[in-house]
N, CA and C of each residue as an Amber inpcrd file, in Angstrom:
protein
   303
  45.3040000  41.6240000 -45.7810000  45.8980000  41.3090000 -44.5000000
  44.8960000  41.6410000 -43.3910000  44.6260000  41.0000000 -42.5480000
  43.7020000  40.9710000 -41.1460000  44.3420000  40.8540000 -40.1030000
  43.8790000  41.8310000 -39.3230000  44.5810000  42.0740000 -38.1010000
  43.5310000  40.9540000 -36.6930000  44.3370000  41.3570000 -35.5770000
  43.4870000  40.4790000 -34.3310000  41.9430000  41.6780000 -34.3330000
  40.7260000  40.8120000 -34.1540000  40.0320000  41.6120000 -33.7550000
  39.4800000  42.0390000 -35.3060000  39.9680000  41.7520000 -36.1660000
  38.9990000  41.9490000 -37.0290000  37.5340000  41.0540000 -37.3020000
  36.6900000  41.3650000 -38.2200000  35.7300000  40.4150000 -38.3770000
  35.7190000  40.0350000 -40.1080000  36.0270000  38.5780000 -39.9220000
  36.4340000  37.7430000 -40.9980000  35.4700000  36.8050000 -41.1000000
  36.0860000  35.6330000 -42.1880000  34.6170000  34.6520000 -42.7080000
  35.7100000  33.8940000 -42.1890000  35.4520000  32.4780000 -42.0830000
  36.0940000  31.3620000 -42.3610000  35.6790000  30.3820000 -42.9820000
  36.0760000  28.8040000 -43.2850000  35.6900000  28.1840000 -44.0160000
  36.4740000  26.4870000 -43.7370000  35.7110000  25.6750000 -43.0730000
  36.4070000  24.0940000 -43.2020000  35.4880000  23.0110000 -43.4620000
  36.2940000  22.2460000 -43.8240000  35.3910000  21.1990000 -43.7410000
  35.0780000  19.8980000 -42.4720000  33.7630000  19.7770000 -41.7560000
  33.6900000  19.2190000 -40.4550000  33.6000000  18.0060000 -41.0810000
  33.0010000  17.1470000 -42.0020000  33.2250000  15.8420000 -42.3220000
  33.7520000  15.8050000 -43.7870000  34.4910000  14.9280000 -43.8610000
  35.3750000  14.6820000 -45.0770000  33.8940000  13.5660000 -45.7500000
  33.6400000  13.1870000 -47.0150000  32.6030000  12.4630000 -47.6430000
  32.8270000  10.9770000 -46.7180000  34.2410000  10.3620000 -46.9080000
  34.0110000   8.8900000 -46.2540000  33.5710000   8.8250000 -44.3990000
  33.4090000   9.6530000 -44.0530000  32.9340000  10.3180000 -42.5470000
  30.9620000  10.4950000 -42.2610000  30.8360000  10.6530000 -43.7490000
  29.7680000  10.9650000 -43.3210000  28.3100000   9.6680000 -43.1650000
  27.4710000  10.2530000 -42.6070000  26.7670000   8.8560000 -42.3050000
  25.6360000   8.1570000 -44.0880000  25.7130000   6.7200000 -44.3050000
  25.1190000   6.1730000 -45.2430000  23.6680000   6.7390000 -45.2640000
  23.0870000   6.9540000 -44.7860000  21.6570000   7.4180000 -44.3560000
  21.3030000   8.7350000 -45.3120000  22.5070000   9.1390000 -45.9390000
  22.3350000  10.3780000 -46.7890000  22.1170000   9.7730000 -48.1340000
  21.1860000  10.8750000 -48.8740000  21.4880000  10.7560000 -50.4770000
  22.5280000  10.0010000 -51.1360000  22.6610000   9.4810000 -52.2340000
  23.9320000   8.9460000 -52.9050000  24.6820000  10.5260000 -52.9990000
  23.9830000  11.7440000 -53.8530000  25.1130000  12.6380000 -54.0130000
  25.1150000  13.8610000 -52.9690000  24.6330000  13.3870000 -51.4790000
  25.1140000  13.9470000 -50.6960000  26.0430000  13.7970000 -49.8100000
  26.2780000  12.0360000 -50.1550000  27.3730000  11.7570000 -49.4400000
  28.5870000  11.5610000 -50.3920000  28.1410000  12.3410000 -51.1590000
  29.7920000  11.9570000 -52.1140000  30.8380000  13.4280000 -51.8050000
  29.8730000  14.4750000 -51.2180000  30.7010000  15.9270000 -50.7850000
  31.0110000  15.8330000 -49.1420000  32.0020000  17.0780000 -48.7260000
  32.2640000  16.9320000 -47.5150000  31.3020000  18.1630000 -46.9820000
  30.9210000  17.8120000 -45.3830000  29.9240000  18.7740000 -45.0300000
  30.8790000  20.2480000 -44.5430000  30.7420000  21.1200000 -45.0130000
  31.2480000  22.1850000 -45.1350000  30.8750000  23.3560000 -43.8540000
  31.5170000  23.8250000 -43.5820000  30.7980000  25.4250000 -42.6880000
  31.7100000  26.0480000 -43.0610000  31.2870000  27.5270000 -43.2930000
  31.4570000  29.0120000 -43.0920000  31.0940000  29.7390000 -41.9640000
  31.7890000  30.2660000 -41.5920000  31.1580000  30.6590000 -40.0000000
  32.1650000  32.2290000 -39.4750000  31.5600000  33.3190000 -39.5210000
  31.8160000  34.8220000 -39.2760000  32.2710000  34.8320000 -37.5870000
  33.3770000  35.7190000 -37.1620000  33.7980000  36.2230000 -35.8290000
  35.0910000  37.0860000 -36.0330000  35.7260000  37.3990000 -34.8600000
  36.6880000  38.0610000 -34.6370000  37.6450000  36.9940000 -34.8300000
  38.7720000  37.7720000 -34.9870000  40.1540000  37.3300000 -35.5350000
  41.1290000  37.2940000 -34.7740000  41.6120000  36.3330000 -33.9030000
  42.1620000  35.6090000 -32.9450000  43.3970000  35.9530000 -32.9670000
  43.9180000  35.6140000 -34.0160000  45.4370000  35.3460000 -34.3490000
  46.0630000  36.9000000 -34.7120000  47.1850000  36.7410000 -34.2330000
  47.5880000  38.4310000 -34.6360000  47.3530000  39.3780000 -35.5910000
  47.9340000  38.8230000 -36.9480000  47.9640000  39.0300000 -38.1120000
  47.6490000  37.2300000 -39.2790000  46.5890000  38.0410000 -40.1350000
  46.5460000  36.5380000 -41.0870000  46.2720000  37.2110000 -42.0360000
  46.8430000  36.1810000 -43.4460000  46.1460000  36.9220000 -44.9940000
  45.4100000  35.6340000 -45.3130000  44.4220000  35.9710000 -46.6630000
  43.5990000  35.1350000 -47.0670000  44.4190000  33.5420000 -47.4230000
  43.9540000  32.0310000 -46.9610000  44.2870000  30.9390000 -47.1250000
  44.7700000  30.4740000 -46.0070000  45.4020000  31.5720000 -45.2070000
  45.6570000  31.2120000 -43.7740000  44.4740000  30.1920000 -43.1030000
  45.2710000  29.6430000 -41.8000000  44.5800000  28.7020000 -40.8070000
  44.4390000  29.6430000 -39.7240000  43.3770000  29.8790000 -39.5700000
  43.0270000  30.8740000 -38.3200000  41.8970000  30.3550000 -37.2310000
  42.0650000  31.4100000 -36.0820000  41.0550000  30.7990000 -34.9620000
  40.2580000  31.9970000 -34.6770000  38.9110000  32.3940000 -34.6100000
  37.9420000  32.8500000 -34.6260000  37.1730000  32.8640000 -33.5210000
  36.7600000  33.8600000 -32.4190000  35.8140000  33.8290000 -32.0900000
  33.9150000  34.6780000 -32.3720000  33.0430000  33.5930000 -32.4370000
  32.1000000  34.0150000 -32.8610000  31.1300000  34.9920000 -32.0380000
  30.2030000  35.7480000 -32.4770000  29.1200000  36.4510000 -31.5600000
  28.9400000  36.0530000 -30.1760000  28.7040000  34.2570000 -30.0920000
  27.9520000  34.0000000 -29.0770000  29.4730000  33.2050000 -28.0780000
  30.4480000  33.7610000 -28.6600000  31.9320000  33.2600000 -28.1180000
  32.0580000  31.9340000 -27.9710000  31.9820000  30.9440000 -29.4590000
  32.0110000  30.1940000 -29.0160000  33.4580000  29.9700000 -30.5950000
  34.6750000  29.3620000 -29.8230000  35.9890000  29.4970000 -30.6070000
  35.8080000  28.5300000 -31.7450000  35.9660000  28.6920000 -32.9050000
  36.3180000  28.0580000 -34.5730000  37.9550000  28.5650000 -35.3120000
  38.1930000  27.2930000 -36.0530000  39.0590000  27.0690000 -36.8770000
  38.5890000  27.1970000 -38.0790000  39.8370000  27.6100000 -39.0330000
  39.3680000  27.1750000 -40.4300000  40.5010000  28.1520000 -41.1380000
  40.0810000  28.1660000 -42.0720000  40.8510000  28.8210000 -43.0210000
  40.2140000  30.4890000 -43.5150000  41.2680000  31.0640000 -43.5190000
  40.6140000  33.0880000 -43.7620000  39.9360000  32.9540000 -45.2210000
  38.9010000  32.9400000 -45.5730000  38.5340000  33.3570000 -47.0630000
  38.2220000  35.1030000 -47.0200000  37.5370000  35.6980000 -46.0360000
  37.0150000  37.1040000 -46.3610000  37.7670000  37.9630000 -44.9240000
  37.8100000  39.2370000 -45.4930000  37.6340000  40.0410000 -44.0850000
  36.8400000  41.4410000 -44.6140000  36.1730000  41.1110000 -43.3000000
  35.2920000  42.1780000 -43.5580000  33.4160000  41.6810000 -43.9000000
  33.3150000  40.8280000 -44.1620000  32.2420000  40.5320000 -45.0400000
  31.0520000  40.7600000 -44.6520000  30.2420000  40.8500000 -45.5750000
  28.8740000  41.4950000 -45.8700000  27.7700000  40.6430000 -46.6250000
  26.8620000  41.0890000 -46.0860000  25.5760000  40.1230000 -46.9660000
  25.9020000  40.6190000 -48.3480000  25.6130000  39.8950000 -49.0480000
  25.0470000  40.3880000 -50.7450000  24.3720000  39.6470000 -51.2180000
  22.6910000  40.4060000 -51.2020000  21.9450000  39.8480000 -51.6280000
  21.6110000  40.0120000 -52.9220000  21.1290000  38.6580000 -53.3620000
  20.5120000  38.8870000 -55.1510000  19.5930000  38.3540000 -55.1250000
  18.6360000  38.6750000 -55.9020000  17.3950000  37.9540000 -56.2140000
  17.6850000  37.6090000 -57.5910000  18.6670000  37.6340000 -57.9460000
  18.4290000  36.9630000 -59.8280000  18.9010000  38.1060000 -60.5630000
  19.0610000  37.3860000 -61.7020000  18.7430000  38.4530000 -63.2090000
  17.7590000  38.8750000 -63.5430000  17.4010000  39.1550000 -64.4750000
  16.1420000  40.2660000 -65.1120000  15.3220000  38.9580000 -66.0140000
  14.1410000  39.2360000 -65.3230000  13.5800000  37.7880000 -66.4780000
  12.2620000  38.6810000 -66.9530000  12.4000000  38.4100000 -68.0670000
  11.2800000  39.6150000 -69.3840000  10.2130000  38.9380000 -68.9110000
   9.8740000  37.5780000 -68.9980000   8.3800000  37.2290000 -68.9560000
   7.7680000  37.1580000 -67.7560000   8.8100000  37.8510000 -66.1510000
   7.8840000  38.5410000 -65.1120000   7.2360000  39.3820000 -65.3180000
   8.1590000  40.3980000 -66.3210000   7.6150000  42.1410000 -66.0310000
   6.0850000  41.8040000 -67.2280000   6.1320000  40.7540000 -68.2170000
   5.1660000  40.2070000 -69.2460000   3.9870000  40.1630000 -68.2640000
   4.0690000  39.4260000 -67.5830000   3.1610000  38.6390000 -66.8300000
   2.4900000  39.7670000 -65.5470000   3.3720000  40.8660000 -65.1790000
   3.0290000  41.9950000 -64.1290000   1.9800000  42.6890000 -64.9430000
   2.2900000  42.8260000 -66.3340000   1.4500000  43.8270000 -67.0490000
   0.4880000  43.4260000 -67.5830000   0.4860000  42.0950000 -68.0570000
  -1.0080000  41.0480000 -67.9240000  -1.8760000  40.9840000 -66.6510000
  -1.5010000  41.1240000 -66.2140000  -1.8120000  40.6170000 -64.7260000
  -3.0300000  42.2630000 -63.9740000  -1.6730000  43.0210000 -64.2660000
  -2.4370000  44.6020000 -64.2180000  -3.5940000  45.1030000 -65.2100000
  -3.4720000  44.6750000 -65.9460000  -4.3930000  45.0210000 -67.0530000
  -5.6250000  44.3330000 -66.8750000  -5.6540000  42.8720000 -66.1710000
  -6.6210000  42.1730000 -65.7330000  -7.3750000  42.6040000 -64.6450000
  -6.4390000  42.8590000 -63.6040000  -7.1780000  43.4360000 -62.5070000
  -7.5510000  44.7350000 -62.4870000  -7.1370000  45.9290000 -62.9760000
  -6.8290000  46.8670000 -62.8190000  -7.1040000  47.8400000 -64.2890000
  -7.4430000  47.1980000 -65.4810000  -8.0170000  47.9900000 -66.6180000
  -7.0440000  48.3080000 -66.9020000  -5.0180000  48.1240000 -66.6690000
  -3.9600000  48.6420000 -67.6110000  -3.4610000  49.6250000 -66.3810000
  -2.5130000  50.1680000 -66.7100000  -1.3220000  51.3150000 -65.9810000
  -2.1140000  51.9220000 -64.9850000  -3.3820000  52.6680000 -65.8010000
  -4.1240000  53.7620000 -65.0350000  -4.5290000  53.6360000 -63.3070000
  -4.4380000  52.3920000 -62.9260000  -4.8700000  52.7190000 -61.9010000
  -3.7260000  52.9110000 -60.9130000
């Protein structure tokens, strides 16, 4: 549940696929162009799926629907791939004569 004044995500879609212009890819115009877009929480009280109104940092007012409150970066760089750390220790051993230096 999100109160007014919280900071939430939102989420709509600004062009539906038959909206969008021919000038695109074949399979870029087969999706709708999407935004997500972070601000304060307008509306009194909303829970997630709600239609809410948002204002952003630079105050400028959005619609859409509540997916998050609260949200946060989370960054990943990936899973664990063996034949980097392969290739770090080749690599070291080349430049560097192995661990020691």
């Amino acid at each position: 549940m999100a109160k007014k004044n919280d900071w939430v995500r939102i989420h709509r879609n600004v062009l539906e696929p038959e909206q969008r212009t021919g000038k695109l890819p074949e399979d870029t115009r087969k999706v709708p162009l999407e935004m997500w877009v972070k601000g304060r929480l307008q509306n009194d009280s909303a829970e997630i799926g709600d239609e809410v109104t948002i204002t952003t940092c630079v105050g400028r007012a959005e619609h859409g629907t509540l997916i998050e409150v609260n949200p946060c970066y989370e960054l990943n760089y990936g899973t664990f791939v063996p034949e980097i750390l392969t290739m770090e220790e080749q690599l070291r051993a080349a430049l560097f004569g192995g661990d020691e230096a």
